[in-house]
TIZA-53582 format. One record per residue (C-alpha): residue in three letters; z, y, x. Coordinates in steps of 0.02 Angstrom, whole numbers, padded with zeros to 5 digits, always signed. Example, Ala and Ser with C-alpha at 12.3 -4.5 7.8 and 13.67 -1.06 7.14 Angstrom:
// TIZA-53582
ALA+00390-00225+00615/SER+00357-00053+00684/
//
This chain:
// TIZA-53582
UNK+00000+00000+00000/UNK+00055+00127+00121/UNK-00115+00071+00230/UNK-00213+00119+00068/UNK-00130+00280+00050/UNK-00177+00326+00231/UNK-00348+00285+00176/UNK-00346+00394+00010/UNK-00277+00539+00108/UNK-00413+00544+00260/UNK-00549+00522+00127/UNK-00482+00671+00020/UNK-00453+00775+00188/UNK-00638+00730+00244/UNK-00701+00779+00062/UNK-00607+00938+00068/UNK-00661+00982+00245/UNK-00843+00948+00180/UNK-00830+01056+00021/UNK-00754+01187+00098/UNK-00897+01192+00213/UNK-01030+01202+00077/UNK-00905+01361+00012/UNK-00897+01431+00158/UNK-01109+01416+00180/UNK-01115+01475+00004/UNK-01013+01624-00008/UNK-01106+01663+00171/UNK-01278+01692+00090/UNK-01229+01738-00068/UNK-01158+01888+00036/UNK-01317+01907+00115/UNK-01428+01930-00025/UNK-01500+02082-00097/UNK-01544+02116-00273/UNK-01704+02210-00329/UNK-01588+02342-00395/UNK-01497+02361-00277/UNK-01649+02388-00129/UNK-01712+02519-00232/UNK-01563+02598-00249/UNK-01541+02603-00060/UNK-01695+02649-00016/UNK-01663+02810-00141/UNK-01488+02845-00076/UNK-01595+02839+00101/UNK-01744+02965+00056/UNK-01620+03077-00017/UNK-01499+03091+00156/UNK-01656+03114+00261/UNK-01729+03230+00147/UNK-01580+03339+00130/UNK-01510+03315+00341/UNK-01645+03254+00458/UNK-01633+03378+00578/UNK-01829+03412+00595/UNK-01874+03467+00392/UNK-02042+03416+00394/UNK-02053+03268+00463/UNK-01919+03228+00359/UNK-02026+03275+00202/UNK-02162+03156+00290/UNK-02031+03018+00326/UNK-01968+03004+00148/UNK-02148+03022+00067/UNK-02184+02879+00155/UNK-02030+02789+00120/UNK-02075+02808-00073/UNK-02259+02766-00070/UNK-02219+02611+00020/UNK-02076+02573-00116/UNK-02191+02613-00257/UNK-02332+02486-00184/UNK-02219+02357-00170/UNK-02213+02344+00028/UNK-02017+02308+00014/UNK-02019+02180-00129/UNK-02026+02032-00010/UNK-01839+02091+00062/UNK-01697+01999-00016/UNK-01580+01998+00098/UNK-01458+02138+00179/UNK-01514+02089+00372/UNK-01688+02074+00321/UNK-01668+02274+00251/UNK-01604+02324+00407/UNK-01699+02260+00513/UNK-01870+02297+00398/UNK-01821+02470+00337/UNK-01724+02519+00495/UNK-01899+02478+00592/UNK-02007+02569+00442/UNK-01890+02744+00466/UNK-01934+02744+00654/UNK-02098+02702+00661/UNK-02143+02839+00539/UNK-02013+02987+00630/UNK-02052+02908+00808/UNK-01895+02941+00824/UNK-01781+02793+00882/UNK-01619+02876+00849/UNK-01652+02830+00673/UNK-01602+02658+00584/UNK-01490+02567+00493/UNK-01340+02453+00532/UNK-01214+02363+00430/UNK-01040+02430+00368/UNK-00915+02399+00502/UNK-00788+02260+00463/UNK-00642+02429+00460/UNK-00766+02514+00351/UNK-00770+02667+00451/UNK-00937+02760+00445/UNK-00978+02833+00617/UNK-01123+02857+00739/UNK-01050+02774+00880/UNK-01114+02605+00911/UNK-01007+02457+00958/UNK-01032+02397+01133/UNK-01035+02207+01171/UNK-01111+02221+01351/UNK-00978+02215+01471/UNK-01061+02336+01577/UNK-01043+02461+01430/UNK-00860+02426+01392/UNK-00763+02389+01558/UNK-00693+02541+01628/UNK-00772+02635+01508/UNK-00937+02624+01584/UNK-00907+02667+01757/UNK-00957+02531+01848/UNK-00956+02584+02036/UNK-00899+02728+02134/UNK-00925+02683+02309/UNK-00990+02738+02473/UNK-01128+02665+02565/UNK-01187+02659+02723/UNK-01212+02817+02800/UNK-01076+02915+02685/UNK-01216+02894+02546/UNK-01103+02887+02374/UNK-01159+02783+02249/UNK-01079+02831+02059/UNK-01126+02716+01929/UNK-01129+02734+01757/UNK-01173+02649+01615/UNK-01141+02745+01448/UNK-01060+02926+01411/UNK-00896+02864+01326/UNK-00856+02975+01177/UNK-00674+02976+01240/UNK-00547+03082+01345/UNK-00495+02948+01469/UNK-00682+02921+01499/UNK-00680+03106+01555/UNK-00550+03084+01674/UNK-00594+02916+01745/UNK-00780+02988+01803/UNK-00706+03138+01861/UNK-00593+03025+01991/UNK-00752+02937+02010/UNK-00862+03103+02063/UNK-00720+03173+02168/UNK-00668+03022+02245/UNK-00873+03041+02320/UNK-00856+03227+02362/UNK-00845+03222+02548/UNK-01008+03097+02545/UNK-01163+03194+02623/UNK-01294+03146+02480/UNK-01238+03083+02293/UNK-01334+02955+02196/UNK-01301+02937+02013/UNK-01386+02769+01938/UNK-01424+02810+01758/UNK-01541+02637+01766/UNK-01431+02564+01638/UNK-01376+02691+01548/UNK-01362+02734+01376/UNK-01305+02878+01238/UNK-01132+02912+01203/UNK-01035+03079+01206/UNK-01127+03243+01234/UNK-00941+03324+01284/UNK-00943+03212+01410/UNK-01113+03258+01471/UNK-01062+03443+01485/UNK-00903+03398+01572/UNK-00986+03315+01703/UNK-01120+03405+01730/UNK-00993+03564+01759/UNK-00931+03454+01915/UNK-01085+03505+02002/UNK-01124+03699+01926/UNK-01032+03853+01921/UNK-00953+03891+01733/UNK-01011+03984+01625/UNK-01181+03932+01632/UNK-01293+03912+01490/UNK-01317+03740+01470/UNK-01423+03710+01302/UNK-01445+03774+01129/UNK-01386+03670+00970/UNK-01493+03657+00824/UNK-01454+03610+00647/UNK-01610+03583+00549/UNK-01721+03765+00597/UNK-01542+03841+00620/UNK-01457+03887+00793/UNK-01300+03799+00761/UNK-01209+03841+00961/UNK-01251+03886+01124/UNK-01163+03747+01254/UNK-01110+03841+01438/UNK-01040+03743+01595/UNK-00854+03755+01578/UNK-00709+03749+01719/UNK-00665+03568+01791/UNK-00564+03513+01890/UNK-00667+03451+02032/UNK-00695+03456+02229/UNK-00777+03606+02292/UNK-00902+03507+02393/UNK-00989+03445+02225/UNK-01059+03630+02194/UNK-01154+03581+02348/UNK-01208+03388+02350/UNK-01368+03357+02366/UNK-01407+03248+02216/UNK-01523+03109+02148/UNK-01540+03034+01994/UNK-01612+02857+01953/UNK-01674+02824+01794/UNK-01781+02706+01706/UNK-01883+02655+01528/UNK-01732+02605+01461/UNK-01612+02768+01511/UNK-01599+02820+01351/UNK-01499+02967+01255/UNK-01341+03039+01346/UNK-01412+02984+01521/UNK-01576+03101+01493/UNK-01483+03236+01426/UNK-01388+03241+01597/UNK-01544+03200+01689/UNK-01662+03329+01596/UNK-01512+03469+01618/UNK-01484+03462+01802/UNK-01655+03438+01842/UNK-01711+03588+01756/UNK-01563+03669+01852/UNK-01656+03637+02014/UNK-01504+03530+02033/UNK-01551+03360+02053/UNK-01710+03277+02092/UNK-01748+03108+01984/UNK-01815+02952+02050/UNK-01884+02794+01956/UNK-01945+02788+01789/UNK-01993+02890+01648/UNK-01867+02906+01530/UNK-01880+02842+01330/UNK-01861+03019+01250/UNK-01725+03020+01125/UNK-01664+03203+01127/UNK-01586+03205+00954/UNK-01388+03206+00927/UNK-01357+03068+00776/UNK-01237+03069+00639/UNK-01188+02948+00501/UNK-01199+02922+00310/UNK-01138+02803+00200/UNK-01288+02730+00102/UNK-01155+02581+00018/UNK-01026+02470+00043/UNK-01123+02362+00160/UNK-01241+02482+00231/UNK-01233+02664+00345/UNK-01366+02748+00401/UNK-01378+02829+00570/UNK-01480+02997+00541/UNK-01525+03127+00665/UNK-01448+03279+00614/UNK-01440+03411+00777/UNK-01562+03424+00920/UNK-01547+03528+01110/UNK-01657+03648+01165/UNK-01643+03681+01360/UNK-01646+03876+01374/UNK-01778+03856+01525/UNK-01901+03744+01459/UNK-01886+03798+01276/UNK-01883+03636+01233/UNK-01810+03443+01259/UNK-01861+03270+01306/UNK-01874+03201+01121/UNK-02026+03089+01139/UNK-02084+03112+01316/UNK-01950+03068+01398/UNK-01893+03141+01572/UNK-02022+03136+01713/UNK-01945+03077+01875/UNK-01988+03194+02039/UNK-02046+03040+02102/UNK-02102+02893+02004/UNK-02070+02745+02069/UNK-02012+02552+01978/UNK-01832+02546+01920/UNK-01799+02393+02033/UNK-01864+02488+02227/UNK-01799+02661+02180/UNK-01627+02639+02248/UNK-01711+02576+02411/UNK-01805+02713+02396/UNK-01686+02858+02384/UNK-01595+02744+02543/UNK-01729+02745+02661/UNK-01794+02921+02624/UNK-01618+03002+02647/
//
């Protein structure tokens, strides 16, 4: 009896196991899939954000014109899940704006709606980006850095970074990996190597001049003011890394070597479209007060153009 009891109760565990299983698959693409209703609804909730807050009016106009047509033709009618919207509409809204700031992405699990993206690259989260601050051969120093954190300790950890390399005799800054992150931080380190009160960029809302960005006071070694400096950048530096790029090189205070740069000027904000779904919209852009203009879809053009992987050897052998 008590043999047959054992036998009951490891069949009943196995069929619970293996119903709970099915649930679980269940409930998993049940909370997947998307209703006709609510696509459309969505996609209207979309056009009306972009129409109202993409920062450049008319292409917004274009953007959501084309959004609607497509909707009305039935391009969309095929998408009936959540992912598959992302992914789909996300790709539609940039290929349309050419501009790759702007997408879709899912709800975060703590339901908070923000811009910033959540990092799963090491490179990108350990020590808040910075992955090397070291000097090479010949006092060379060598200051990587991977994203611009949107975060105070970030601020003071590449600060020890840049003034730990002061006393080097030429500074290389590998932007190679690099993506967006925090304009602040962008300003703050770019006043390690400028005098204050410089004007940096212009901020623009829409057609309106929303602020005017100047170098501030930082507390950094005097010998950065004079560093000769080199950038390396490639395809992939993206964001934050060619705003700090396109800024000191139109400072005459840097020279960039490797690749040009993917050209996505625009500063990005976020709306709530749902419960499951935020969409990251453009809402400001920079305009450099000596060029008159940014990098948004051009990129920024290296002083000397040469493949991501040789243009640290480069920059070593030249210097």
């Amino acid at each position: 009896m008590k043999t047959i009891r054992l036998f009951l109760s490891t069949v009943l565990c196995v069929w619970c196991l293996f119903f709970s299983s099915i649930n679980e698959a269940n409930v998993s693409v049940h909370s997947d899939k998307l209703l006709a209703s609510e696509r459309l609804a969505a996609i209207n909730q979309i056009a009306q954000y972009i129409d109202s807050s993409y920062v450049l009016p008319d292409v917004g106009t274009d953007v959501v014109a084309a959004l609607k047509s497509a909707q009305n033709i039935g391009r969309f009618c095929h998408i009936n899940s959540k992912k598959q919207f992302i992914e789909e509409i996300g790709q539609f809204l940039r290929e349309q704006s050419k501009d790759g700031h702007l997408g879709l992405t899912f709800m975060r699990s703590d339901k908070k709606v923000t811009h910033v993206l959540q990092e799963h690259d090491e490179k990108r989260i350990n020590n808040f980006a910075l992955e090397q601050a070291k000097v090479l051969p010949g006092n060379i120093g060598y200051f990587k850095l991977n994203k611009f954190h949107p975060n105070e300790q970030a601020k003071q950890i590449a600060s020890f970074g840049l003034n730990f390399l002061s006393n080097t005799s030429h500074l290389i800054i590998d932007l190679r990996q690099s993506t967006g992150g925090s304009m602040e931080l962008v300003t703050y380190l770019v006043s390690h190597f400028i005098q204050k009160d410089i004007h940096l960029w212009d901020i623009y809302e829409r057609d309106e001049l929303a602020y005017r960005v100047h170098s501030h006071a930082v507390d950094r070694e005097p010998q950065l003011l004079s560093i000769p400096l080199t950038i390396l950048t490639a395809k992939t530096s993206i964001s934050a890394a060619e705003f700090f790029a396109y800024t000191l090189q139109h400072l005459g205070r840097a020279r960039i070597v490797g690749e040009q740069t993917e050209g996505l000027a625009h500063a990005t904000g976020a709306r709530k479209v749902n419960d499951w779904l935020v969409l990251r919209l453009p809402l400001m852009r920079p305009v450099n007060p000596i060029t008159n203009t940014n990098w948004e879809q051009v990129g920024v053009k290296a002083d000397k153009e040469i493949a991501k992987e040789l243009a640290l050897d480069w920059v070593l052998n030249t210097l």
